[in-house]
N, C-alpha and C positions, 0 to 999 in steps of 0.2 A: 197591210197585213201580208206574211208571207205564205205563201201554200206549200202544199207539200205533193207529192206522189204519193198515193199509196196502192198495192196490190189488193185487189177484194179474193176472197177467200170463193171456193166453190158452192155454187148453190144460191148465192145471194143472188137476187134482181134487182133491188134496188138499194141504192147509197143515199143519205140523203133530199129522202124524194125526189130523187132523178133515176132513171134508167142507166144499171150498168153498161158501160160501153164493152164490145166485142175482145176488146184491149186486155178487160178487164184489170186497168189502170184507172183513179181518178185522183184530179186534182184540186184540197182539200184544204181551209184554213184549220188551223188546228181547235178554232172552236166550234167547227163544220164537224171535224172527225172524229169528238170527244167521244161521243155515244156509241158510233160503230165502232172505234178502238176497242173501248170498254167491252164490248159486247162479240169481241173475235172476231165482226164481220173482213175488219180492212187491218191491214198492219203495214208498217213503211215500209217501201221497196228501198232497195240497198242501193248506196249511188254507185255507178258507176264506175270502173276501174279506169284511171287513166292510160291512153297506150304506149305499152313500152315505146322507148327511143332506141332505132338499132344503133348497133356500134358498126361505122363504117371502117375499115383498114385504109391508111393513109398511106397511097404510095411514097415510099422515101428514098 
């Protein structure tokens, strides 16, 4: 199964019957996260931007 990240929303303490972590990120199967989706607790964190590539000047 694959998991996910998700962001918890302010105010929750607990995801899943576990203890939000300080992160306030958790990582979640998608039939772990069906209820707190549903329910506003958690929603997917956005992945990541990859980093730009600079453009070097090629001495010529």
């Amino acid at each position: 199964m694959q998991k996910t990240i998700y962001r918890v929303a302010p105010g929750v303490a607990e995801i899943n019957g576990k203890k939000v972590p300080t992160s306030r990120k958790v990582t979640l199967t998608e039939a772990e996260a069906l209820y707190d989706l549903a329910h506003g607790r958690i929603e997917v964190e956005a992945p990541a931007k990859p980093a730009r590539r600079s453009r070097r000047k090629v001495a010529s």
